[in-house]
N, C-alpha and C positions, 0 to 999 in steps of 0.2 A: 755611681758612687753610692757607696751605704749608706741608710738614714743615720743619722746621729746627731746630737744636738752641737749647734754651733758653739756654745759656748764650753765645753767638752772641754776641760783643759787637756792640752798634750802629754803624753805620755815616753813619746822619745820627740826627738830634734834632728834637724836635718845639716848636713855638711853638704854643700853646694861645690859641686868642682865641674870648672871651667876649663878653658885652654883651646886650642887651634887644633884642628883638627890632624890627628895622627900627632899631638904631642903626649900622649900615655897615658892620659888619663882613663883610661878601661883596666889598663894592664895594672895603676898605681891601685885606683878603687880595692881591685880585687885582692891584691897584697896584703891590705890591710885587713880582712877576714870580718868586716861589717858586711850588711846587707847593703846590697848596690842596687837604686834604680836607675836603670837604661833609660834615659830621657828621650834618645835618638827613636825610642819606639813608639814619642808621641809624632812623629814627622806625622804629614798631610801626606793623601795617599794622592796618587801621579794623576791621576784623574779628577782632581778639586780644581773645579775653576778659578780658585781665588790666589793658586800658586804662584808666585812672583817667578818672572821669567826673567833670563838673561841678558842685556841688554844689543848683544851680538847675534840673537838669534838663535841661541847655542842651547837652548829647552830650559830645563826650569832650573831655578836659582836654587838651586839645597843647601845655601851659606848665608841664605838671608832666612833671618826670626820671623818672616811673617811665610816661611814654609811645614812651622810650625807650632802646634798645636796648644799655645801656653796655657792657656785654660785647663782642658785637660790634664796635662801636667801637674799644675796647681795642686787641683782636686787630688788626684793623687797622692802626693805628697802630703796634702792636708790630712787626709784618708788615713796613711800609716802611720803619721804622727798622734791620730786622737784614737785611732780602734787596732793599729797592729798590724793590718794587714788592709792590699786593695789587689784588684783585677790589673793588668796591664798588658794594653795589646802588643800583637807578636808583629814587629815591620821588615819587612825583608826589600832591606836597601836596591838592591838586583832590579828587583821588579816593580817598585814604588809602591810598594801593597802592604793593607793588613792583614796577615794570615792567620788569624787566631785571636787568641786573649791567653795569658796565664796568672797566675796566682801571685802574688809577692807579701812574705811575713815575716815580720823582726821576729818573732818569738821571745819577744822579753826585752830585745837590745834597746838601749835608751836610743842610741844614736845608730841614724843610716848615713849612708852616701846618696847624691843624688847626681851623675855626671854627664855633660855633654856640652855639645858645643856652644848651645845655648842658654845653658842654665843661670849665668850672669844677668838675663834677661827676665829671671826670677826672682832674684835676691831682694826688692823692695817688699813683694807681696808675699814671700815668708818671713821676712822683718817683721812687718806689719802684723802678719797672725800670730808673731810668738812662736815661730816654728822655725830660725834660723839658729844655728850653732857656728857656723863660721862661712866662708868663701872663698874661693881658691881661685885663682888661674894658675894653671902650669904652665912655663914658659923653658924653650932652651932654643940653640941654635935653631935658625929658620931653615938653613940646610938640613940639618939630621931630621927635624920634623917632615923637611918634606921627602928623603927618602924613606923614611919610616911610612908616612900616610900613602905612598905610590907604591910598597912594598906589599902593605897589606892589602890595599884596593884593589892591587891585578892580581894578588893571590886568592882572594874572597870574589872574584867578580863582581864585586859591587855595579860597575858600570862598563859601556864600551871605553876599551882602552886609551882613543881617541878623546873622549872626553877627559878621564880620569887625569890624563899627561896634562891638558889645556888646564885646565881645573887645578892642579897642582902648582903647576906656575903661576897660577893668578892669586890662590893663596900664599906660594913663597914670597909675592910681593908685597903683599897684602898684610905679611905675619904681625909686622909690629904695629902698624895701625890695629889689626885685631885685639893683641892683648894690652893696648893701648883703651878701646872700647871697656874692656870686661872689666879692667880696673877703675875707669869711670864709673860703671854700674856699681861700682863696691865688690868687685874681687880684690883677692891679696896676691900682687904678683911674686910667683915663687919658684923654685926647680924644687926636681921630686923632694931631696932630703928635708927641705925645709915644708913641704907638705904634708909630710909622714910626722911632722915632732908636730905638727900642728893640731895634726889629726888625733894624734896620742893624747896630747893637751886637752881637745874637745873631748873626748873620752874618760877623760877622766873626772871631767865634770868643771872645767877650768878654762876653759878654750880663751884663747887668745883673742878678744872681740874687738881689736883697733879697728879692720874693716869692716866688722857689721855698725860699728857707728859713724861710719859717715854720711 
């Protein structure tokens, strides 16, 4: 992270979006034509001893928050809210690995996105700094999520297929307890359309904040 002083007032604001994994939120992010940080690229790499494992034996848990890196994340987001721009490493799900670092800059845009599955697990501590704009979970049928998130994962190799199928069913069952979580944390549970007017709304300087004050 770059030096800067902490008391730095912010310069853009962060739109935090949530949702179950393979419910759209990359696809919706990027519609919207804001700058998007990939959260998924703070994962812990496969090799961190302090990986939460599955309780079946089935290797590591990649759907529990403490296989993730929220500190770093943080920082991050902190990062491009006060100076514009941070570093962010490159994670390639496949192989539990970081393979790199790249660059990420608003260039001027007051507002980003910041999406993933765990970003609800953020939303107190950009409260706190003054750096939140709104909160999202995406939500729709548990079925279409899950053929959509089993879609993409055996088209992308993210994992052995074996896993992926187990994994999948264990989030379809899982789905409404999940966005049942995210909206404890202070997301706003919602499908795309009403994400999109929400977004427009934080954008314009007005954002909707029932959910960032709870």
């Amino acid at each position: 992270m770059n030096s800067h002083s902490p008391t730095r007032p912010p310069s853009a604001r962060v739109l935090l979006l949530t949702g179950p994994s393979g419910s759209g939120k990359t696809s919706l992010a990027t519609a919207t034509g804001l700058p998007v940080l990939n959260l998924d690229d703070f994962y812990k790499e496969g090799t961190d001893p302090t990986l939460p494992q599955l309780p079946d034996g089935g290797g590591a848990d990649w759907d529990s928050p403490l296989s993730w890196d929220a500190g770093a994340a943080v920082a991050a987001i902190e990062e491009l809210c006060r100076t514009g721009r941070t570093a962010v490493p490159v994670y390639d799900i496949a192989t539990s690995a970081r393979t790199g670092a790249s660059g990420l800059a608003l260039d001027g845009a007051p507002l980003f996105i910041a999406e993933g599955i765990f970003a609800a697990d953020v939303i107190d501590r950009c409260r706190a700094a003054g750096l939140l704009a709104d909160a999202l979970c995406l939500r729709g049928r548990p079925t279409t999520t899950f053929r959509r998130r089993l879609s993409r994962d055996l088209r992308e190799g993210r994992k052995p297929a074996v896993y992926l199928v187990r994994r999948g069913l264990r989030l379809l069952r899982g789905e409404r307890t999940i966005v049942a979580r995210h909206t404890a944390l202070g997301a706003h549970p919602c499908a795309g359309p009403e994400a999109l007017a929400r977004i427009a709304a934080a954008r314009t300087g007005h954002p909707v904040e029932a959910a960032a004050r709870r």
